[in-house]
N, C-alpha and C positions, 0 to 999 in steps of 0.2 A: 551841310553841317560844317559848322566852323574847324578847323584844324585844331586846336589843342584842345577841344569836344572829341575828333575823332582820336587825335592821338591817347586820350583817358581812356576811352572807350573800346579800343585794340589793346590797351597794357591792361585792363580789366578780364577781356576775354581771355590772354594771352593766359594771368595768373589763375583762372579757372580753369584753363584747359588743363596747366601744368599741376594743379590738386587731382583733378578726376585722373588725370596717366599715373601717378604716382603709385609704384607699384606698393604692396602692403608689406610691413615689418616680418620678416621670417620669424618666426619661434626660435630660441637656440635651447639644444640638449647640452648638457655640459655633463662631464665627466660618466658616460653611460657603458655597464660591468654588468656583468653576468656572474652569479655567485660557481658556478660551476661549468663547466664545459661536455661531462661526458653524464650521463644519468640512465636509466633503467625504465620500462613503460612503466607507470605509477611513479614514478618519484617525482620532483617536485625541482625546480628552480627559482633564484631571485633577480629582477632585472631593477638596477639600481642606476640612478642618474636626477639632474635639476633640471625642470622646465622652464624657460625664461621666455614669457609674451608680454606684449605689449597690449593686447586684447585677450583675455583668454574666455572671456564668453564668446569670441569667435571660433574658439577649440573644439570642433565637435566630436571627434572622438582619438585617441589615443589607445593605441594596439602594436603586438607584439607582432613580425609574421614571419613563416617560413618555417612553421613545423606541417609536422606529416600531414597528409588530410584525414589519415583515416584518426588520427587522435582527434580531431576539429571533428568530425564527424563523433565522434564519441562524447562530447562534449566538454572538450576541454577548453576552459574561459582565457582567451589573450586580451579580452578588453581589461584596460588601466582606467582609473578615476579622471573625470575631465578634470582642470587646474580649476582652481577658485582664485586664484592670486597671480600677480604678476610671474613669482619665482614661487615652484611649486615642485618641493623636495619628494622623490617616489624611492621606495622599496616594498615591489610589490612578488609575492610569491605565485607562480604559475605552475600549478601541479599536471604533466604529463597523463592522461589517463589512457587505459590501454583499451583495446589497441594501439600500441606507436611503431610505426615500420622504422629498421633498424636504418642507419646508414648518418651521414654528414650533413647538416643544413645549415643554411649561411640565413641568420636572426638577421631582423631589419626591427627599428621602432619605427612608425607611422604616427603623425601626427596632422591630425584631419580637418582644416580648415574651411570658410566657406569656400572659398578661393582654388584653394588646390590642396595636396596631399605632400606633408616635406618626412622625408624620409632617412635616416640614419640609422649606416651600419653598428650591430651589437657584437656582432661576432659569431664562431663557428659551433654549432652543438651538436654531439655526437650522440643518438642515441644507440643503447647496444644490442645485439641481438641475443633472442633469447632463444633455443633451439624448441622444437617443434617438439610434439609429443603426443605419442594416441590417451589418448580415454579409455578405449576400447575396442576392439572389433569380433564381428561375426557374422556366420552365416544365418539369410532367417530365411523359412523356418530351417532348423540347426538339426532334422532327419527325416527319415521318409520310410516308409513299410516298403522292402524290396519286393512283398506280395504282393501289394496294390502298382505296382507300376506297370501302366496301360502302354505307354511308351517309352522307348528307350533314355531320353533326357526329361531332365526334369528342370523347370527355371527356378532360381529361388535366388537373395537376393544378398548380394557382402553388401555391410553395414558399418561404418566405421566412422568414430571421431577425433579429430584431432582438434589439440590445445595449440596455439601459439602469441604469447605476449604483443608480437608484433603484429599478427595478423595471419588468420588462419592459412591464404593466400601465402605466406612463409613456405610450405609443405607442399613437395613437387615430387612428379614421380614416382607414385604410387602402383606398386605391383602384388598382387597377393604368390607368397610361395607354396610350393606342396612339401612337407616336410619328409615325406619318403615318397618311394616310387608309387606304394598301393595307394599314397593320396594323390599325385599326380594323374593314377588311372582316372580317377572320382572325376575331376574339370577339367584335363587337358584335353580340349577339342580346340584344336590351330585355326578347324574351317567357321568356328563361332566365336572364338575370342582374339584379340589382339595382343599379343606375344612380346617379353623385351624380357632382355638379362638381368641376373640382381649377383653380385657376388656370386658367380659362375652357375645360376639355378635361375630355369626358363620357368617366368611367372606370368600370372595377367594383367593387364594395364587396366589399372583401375582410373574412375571417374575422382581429379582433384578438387579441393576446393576451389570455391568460385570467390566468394566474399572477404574483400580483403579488412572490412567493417567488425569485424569480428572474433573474438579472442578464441571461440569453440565453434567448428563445423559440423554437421552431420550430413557425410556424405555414404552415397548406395551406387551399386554396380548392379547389373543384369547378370549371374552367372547360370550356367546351364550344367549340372552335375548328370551323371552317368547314373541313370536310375535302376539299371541292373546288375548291384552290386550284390558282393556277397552277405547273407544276413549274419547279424550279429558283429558287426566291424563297426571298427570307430576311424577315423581318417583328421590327422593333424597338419593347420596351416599356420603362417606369420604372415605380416602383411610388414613392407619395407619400403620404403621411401629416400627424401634427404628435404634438407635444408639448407641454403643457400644463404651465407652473411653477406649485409650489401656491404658491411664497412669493411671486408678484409679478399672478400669473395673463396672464400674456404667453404668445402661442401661436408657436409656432418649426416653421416647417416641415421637415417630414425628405424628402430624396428618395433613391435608390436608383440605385445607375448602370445603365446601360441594360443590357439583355438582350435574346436574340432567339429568336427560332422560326423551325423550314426546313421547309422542303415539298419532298421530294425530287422 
């Protein structure tokens, strides 16, 4: 090949190499806010800013990230409109749905390319906690004929629910108390239940929530009462717990209103 045939022919290659390596135009966010910092499970925020592409049918998708999962699990929406336009102005509202575990998360926007993923920080958001709280509790079945009892215990079952905004999972520590001594007679057996203090009063450890997905629990314990008691008595319990805020780490006691057991 004659020489200034080969040298076209290398400056040709040279200028096609240097197109295909040429990395691609980043996206730019420009001016990206958050309408609020601190909010409640259910409430709602705005994430405001300009998207500037050079391709934005390359965009494929555009998201918030860095809240809780168990609200993403709840179905709360972080996907943003894809851009239509080169500069593509967003104020977009992202309603919190609860479940949302309490505590500090550091917002990112994501802006999703074929290419790769370009990401910018939005800032800090605080979600707050919301304390914990029964429904209800009891014993089921709630009495027993001290005539009919074949054997000395009897199994029956504490039944209990708890509320919490954040996630039922919030609610730790679970003890049921006896509110006098002659109810402590009724279930304190040491050699079948597992024992822990509540405010100076030996209670039983109850089974806590498992699923942190969820705003309302229904949780059961196995208890074993004393099936020869005296007839015609009633027997009063509470059931006590806590909850635990991630954003200050302060512990708040939950209690549950009284409930009873009869002995016919």
């Amino acid at each position: 090949m004659h020489k200034p045939l080969l040298a076209l022919f290398s400056g040709l290659l040279f200028l096609l190499s240097a197109c295909a390596s040429k990395p691609p135009t980043p996206p730019t966010v420009i001016d990206a806010t958050l309408s609020r910092d601190v909010l409640a499970p259910g409430e709602s925020f705005n994430v405001s800013f300009t998207l500037d592409t050079v391709a934005p049918e390359q965009v494929e998708r555009v998201f918030v990230r860095g809240l809780p999962a168990n609200t993403l699990a709840a179905g709360t929406q972080i996907d943003l409109a894809r851009p239509q336009t080169r500069s593509t102005p967003y104020d977009t509202q992202i309603g919190v749905l609860a479940p949302a575990a309490d505590g500090t998360y550091n917002l990112e926007l994501v802006v999703a390319t074929e290419d790769r993923n370009y990401v910018v920080p939005l800032g800090q958001m605080s979600i707050s906690d919301l304390p914990s709280r029964f429904a209800y509790a009891q014993l089921t079945p709630g009495s027993h004929k001290a005539a009919r009892c074949q054997l000395n215990t009897r199994l029956v079952k504490l039944e209990y629910a708890i509320i919490d905004g954040n996630g039922a999972t919030d609610f730790t520590a679970p003890v049921m108390i006896p509110s006098s001594p002659e109810a402590r007679d009724l279930i304190f057996f040491p050699r079948f239940e597992q024992i822990a203090w509540a405010e100076g009063e030996q209670g039983i450890v109850l089974q806590r929530p498992k699923n942190p997905n969820v705003i309302e629990e229904l949780v059961t314990t196995d208890i074993r009462v004393n099936c020869r008691m005296r007839p015609g008595s009633s027997y009063e319990f509470m059931l006590m717990g806590q909850n635990i805020s991630r954003l200050n780490g302060r512990t708040t006691r939950v209690k549950s209103d009284t409930f009873r057991y009869f002995v016919e």
